[in-house]
C-alpha positions as CSV (number, residue, x, y, z in Angstrom):
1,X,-33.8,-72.9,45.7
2,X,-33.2,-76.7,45.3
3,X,-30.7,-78.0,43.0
4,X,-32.8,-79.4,40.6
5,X,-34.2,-76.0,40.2
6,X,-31.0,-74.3,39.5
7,X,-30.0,-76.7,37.6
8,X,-33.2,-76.2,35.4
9,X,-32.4,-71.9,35.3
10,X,-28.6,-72.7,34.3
11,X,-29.5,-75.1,31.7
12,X,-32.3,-72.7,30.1
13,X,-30.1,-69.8,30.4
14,X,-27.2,-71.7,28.3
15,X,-29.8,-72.5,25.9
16,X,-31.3,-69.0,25.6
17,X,-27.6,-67.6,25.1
18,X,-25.9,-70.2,22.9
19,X,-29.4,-69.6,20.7
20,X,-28.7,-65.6,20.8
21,X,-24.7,-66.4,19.9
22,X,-25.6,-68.2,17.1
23,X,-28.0,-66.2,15.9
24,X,-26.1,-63.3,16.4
25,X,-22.8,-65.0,14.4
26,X,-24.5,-66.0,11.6
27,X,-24.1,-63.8,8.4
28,X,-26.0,-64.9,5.4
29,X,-24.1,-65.1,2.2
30,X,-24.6,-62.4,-0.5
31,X,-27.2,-63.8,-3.9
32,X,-24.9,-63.9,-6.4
33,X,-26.8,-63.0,-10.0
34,X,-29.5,-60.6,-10.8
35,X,-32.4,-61.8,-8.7
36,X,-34.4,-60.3,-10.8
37,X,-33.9,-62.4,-14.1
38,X,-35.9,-65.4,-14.8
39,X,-35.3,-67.9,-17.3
40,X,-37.0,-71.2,-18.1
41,X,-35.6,-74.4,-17.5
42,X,-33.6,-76.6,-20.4
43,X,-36.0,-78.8,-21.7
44,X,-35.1,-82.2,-20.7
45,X,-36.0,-85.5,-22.9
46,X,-38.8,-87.2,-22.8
47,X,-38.0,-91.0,-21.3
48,X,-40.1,-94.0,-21.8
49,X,-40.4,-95.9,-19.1
């Protein structure tokens, strides 16, 4: 294999495992509230403009 080629397979290896790393670190933070609740928005005033 030429260099450039192995340089290509190294590089798209990192890439493949820094992607399954991260993936594999990241743990989503819990909803806080009842989900299931939905209220309406405060009103807000009315502004000329």
């Amino acid at each position: 294999m030429s260099r450039s080629t192995l340089l290509k397979a190294i590089v798209g290896v990192a890439i493949i495992l820094g992607g399954i790393f991260v993936i594999m670190k990241d743990e989503p933070a819990a909803p806080t509230g009842d989900i299931n609740s939905i209220e309406p928005l405060p009103e807000q005033d009315s502004q000329d403009r």
